[in-house]
GUPA-217183 format. One record per residue (C-alpha): x, y, z; residue in three letters. Coordinates in pm, 1 decimal. Example, Ala and Ser with C-alpha at 12.3 -4.5 7.8 and 13.67 -1.06 7.14 Angstrom:
! GUPA-217183
1230.0; -450.0; 780.0; ala
1367.0; -106.0; 714.0; ser
//
This chain:
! GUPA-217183
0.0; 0.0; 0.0; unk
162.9; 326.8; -86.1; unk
22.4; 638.9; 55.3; unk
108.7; 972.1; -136.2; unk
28.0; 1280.9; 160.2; unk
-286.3; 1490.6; 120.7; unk
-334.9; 1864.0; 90.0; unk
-455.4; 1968.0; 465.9; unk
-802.1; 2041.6; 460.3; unk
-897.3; 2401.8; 453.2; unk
-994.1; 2570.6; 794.4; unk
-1318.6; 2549.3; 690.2; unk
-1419.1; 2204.0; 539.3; unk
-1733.6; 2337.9; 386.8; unk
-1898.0; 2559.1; 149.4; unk
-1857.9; 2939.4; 190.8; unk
-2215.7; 2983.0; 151.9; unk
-2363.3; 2798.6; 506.6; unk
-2635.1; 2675.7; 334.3; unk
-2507.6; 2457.6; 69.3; unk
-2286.2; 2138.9; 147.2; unk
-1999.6; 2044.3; -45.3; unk
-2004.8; 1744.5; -230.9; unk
-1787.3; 1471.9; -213.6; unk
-1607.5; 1197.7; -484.1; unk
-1467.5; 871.2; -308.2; unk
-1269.9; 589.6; -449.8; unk
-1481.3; 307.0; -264.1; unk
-1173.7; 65.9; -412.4; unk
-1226.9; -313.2; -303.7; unk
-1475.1; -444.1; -85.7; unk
-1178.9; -464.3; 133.7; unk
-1164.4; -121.3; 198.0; unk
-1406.6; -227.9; 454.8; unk
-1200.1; -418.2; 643.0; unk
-873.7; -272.9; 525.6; unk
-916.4; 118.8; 574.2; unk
-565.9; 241.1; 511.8; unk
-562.3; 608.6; 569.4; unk
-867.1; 719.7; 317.5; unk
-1109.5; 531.4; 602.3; unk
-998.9; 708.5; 880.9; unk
-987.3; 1028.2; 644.6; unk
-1343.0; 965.2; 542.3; unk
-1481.7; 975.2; 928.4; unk
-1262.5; 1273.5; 1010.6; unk
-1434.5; 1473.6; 708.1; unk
-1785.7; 1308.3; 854.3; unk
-1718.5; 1464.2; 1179.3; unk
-1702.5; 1784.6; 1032.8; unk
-1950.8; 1796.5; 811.7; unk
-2192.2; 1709.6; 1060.7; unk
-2057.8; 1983.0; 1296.8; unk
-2070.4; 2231.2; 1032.8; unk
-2402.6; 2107.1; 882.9; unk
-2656.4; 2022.1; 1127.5; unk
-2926.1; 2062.1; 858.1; unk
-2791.4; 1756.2; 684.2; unk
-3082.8; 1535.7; 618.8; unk
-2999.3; 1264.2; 360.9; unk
-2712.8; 1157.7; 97.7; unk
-2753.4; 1052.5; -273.4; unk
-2497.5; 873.6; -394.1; unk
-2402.1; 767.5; -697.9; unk
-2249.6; 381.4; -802.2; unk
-2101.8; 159.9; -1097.8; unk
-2226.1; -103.5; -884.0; unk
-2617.2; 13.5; -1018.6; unk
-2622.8; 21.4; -1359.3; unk
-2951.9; 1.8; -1519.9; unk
-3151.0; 126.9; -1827.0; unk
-3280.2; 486.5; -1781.4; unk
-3237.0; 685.5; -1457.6; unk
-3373.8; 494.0; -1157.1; unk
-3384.3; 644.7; -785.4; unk
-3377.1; 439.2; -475.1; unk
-3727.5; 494.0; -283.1; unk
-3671.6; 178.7; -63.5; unk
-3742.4; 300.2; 304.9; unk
-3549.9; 19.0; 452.7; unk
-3262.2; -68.9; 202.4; unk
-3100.1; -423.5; 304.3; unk
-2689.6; -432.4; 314.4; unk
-2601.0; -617.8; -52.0; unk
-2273.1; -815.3; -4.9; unk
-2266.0; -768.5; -388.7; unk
-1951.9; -956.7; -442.0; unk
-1758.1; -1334.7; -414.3; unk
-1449.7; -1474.1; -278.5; unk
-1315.1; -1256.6; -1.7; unk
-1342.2; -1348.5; 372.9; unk
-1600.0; -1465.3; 565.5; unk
-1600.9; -1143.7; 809.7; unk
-1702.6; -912.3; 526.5; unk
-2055.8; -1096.6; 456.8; unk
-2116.4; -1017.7; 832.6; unk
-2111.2; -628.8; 767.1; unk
-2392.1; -476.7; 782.1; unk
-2499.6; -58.2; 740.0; unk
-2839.2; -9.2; 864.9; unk
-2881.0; 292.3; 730.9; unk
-3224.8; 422.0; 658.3; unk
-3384.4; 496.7; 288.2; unk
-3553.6; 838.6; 201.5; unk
-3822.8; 828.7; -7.6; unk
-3988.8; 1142.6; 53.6; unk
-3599.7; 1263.6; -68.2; unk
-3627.3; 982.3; -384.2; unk
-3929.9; 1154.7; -484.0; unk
-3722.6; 1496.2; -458.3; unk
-3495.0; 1343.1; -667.9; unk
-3705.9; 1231.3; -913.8; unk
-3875.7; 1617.8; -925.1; unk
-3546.3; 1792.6; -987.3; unk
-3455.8; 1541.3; -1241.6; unk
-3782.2; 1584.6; -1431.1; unk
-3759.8; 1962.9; -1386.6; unk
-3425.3; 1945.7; -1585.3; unk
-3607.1; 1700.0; -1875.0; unk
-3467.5; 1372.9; -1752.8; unk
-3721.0; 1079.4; -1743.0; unk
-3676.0; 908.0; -1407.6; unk
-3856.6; 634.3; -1225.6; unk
-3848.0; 491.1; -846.7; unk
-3731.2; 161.5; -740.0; unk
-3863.0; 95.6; -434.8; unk
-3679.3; -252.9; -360.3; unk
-3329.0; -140.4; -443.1; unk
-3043.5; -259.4; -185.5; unk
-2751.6; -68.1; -102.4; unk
-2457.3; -257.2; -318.9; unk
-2123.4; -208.8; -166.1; unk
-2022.9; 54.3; -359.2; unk
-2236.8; 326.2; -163.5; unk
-2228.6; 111.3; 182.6; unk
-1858.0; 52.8; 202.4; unk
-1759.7; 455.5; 158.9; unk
-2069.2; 540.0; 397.5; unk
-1969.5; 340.9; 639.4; unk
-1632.3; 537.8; 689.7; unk
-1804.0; 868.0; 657.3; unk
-2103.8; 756.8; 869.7; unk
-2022.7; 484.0; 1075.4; unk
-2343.1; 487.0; 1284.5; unk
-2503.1; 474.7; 1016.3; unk
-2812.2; 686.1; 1089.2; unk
-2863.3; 950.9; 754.8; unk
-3094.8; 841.0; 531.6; unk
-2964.6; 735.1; 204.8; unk
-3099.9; 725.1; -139.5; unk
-2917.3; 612.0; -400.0; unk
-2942.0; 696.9; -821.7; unk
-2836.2; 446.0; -1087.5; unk
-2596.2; 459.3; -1341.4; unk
-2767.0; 495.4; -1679.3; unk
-2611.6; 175.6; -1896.6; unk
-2408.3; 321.0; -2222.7; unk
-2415.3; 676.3; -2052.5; unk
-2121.0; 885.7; -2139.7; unk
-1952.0; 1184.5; -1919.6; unk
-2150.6; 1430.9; -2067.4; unk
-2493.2; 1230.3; -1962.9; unk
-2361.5; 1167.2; -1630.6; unk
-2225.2; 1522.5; -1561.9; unk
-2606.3; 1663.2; -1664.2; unk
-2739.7; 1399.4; -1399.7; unk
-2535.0; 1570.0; -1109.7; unk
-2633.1; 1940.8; -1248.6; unk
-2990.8; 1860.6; -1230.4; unk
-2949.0; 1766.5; -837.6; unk
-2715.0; 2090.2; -730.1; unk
-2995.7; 2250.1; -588.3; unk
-3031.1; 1965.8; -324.9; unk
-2719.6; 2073.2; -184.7; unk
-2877.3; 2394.8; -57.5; unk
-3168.6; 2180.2; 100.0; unk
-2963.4; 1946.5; 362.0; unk
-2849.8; 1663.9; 84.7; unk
-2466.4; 1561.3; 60.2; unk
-2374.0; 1412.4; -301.3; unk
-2120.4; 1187.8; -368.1; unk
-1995.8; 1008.1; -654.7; unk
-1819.0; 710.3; -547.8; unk
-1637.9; 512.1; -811.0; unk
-1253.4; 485.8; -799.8; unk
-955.6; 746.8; -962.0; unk
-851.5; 409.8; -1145.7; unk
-984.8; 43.1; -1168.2; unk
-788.1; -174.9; -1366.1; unk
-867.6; -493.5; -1175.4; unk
-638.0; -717.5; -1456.4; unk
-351.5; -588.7; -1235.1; unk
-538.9; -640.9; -877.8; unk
-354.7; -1000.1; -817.6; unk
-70.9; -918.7; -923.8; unk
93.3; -877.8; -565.8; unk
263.0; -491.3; -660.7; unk
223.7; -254.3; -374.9; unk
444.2; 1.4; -498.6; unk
178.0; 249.7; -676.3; unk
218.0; 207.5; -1044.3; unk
322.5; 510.7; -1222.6; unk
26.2; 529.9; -1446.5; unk
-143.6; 545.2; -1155.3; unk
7.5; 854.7; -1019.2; unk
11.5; 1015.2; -1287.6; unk
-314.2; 970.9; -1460.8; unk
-428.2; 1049.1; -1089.1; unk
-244.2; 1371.3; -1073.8; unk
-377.1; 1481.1; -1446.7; unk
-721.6; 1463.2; -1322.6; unk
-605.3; 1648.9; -972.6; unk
-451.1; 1929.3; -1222.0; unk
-760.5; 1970.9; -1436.6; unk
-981.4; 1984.6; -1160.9; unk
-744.7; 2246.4; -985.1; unk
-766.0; 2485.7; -1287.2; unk
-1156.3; 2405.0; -1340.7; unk
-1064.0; 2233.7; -1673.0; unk
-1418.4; 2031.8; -1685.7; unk
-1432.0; 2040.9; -2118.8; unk
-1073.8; 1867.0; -2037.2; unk
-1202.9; 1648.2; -1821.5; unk
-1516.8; 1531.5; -1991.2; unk
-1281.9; 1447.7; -2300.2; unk
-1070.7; 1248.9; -2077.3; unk
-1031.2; 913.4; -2281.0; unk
-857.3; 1144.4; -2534.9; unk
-689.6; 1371.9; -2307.5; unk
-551.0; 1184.6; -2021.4; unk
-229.0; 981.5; -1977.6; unk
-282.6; 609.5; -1952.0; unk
-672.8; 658.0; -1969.1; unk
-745.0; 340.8; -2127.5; unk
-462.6; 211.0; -1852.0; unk
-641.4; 335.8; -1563.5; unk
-1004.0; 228.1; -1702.4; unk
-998.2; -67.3; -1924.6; unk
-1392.9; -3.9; -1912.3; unk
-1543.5; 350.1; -1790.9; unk
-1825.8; 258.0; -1502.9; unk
-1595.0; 343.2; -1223.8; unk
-1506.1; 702.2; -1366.8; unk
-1846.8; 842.3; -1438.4; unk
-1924.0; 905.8; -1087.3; unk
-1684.9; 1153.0; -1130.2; unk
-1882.6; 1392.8; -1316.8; unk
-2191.5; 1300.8; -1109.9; unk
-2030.9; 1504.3; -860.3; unk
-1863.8; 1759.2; -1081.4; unk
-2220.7; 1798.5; -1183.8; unk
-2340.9; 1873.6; -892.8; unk
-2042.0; 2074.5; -783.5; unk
-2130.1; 2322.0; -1018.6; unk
-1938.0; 2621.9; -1211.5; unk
-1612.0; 2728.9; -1020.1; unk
-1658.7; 2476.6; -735.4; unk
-1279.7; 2371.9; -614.0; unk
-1137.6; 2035.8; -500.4; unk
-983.9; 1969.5; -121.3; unk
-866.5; 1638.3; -125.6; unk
-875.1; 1418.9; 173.7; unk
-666.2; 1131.8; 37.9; unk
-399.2; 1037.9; -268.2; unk
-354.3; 671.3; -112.7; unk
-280.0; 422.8; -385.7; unk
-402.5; 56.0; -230.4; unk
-254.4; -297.0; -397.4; unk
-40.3; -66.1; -653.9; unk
-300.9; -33.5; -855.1; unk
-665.2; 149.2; -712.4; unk
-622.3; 510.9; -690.4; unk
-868.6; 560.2; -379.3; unk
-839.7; 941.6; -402.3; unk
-1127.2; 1153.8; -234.1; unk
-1203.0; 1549.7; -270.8; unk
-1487.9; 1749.3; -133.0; unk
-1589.7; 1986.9; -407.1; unk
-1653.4; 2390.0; -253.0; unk
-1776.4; 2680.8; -408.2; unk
-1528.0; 2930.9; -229.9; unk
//
């Protein structure tokens, strides 16, 4: 596991404006990372903290994951979601995790109002589970588990561009009590996973630190050309899923808004877990 430092967080971990939370990208990584939480974990509950301190109007999250990917735009209106241990082959301990967190679905339907307001047919799934994707990053960031979440799908065969209009049509949400967060992961080349490195890989770093630059200098045409643009971007993402929550958040972060990263950490040489809060200061 190689760890590259993070920026300090600014004295103020949230938005200028006290009414509008940041928004947050996490690299949710393996389904270890719930076991195994390195310094991005910790990192995660530290910015948690915070937030909640800062935010006491916080009412829900919507979160988006590669681990949902259906046809159209679907929205999580299950009141109850169960814990889906959505994956095979790891240890026993990590099929006994559970997050209890509650669903939303007075916030689903919210979700499914803003999204029509902006022209974007929607529709409520009210049996959806939480796949491990949103309840492995939550339960760093909210380890008791108590703030409602809802959770929106990832349109199958939906480009940056679609994705990116998703999180605009939600920014509002942000002024109403509702973190977003795209979790996905900064790079997800599983072919490499087993392959025992733990030194991070240089494409790694420094397809990592291209996106870090472009999001510095508010570069988001760059950025939503990135299989064209980037170093080692077919490297990094044999397959796109787990970069298009990305832009779900840069949607949502809106015009100007500016990245304060909690973590570079590079896990099993290969999975970028970098994490920024997105502010409008």
């Amino acid at each position: 596991m190689t760890h590259i430092p993070s920026s300090s967080l600014p004295a103020s971990s949230a938005s200028s404006n006290p009414a509008s939370l940041p928004v947050l990208f996490v690299s949710h990584g393996s389904p270890m990372f719930a076991l195994e939480a390195g310094d991005t974990g910790p990192a995660l509950t530290r910015w948690g903290q915070d937030l909640r301190a800062r935010y006491p109007q916080l009412r829900g999250v919507v979160i988006m994951s590669p681990h949902w990917m259906a046809r159209g735009v679907r929205v999580m209106s299950n009141p109850q979601p169960e814990t889906w241990h959505d994956f095979g082959g790891f240890p026993p301990q990590l099929y006994t995790l559970q997050y209890p967190a509650p669903g939303a679905p007075a916030l689903a339907q919210e979700v499914l109002g803003a999204l029509q307001q902006a022209g974007i047919a929607a529709e409520a799934d009210v049996r959806r589970p939480l796949d491990h994707g949103a309840w492995v990053p939550l339960m760093h960031l909210f380890p008791q588990a108590d703030v409602p979440v809802v959770q929106v799908a990832l349109p199958v065969g939906a480009g940056a561009h679609a994705v990116h209009a998703l999180g605009q049509a939600l920014q509002s949400l942000r002024a109403q009590g509702v973190l977003i967060i795209g979790s996905g992961s900064m790079t997800h080349n599983l072919r490499e996973f087993f392959g025992g490195q733990q030194q991070a890989a240089d494409y790694v770093v420094e397809f990592s630190r291209w996106v870090e630059m472009q999001l510095q200098a508010g570069q988001i045409d760059t950025l939503l050309d990135w299989q064209q643009r980037a170093p080692h971007a077919l490297c990094a993402h044999p397959t796109d899923e787990h970069f298009l929550p990305l832009y779900f958040a840069l949607g949502a972060g809106g015009a100007g808004a500016k990245p304060h990263y909690l973590s570079r950490e590079v896990m099993y040489g290969m999975l970028a877990m970098d994490a920024f809060a997105l502010h409008n200061d």
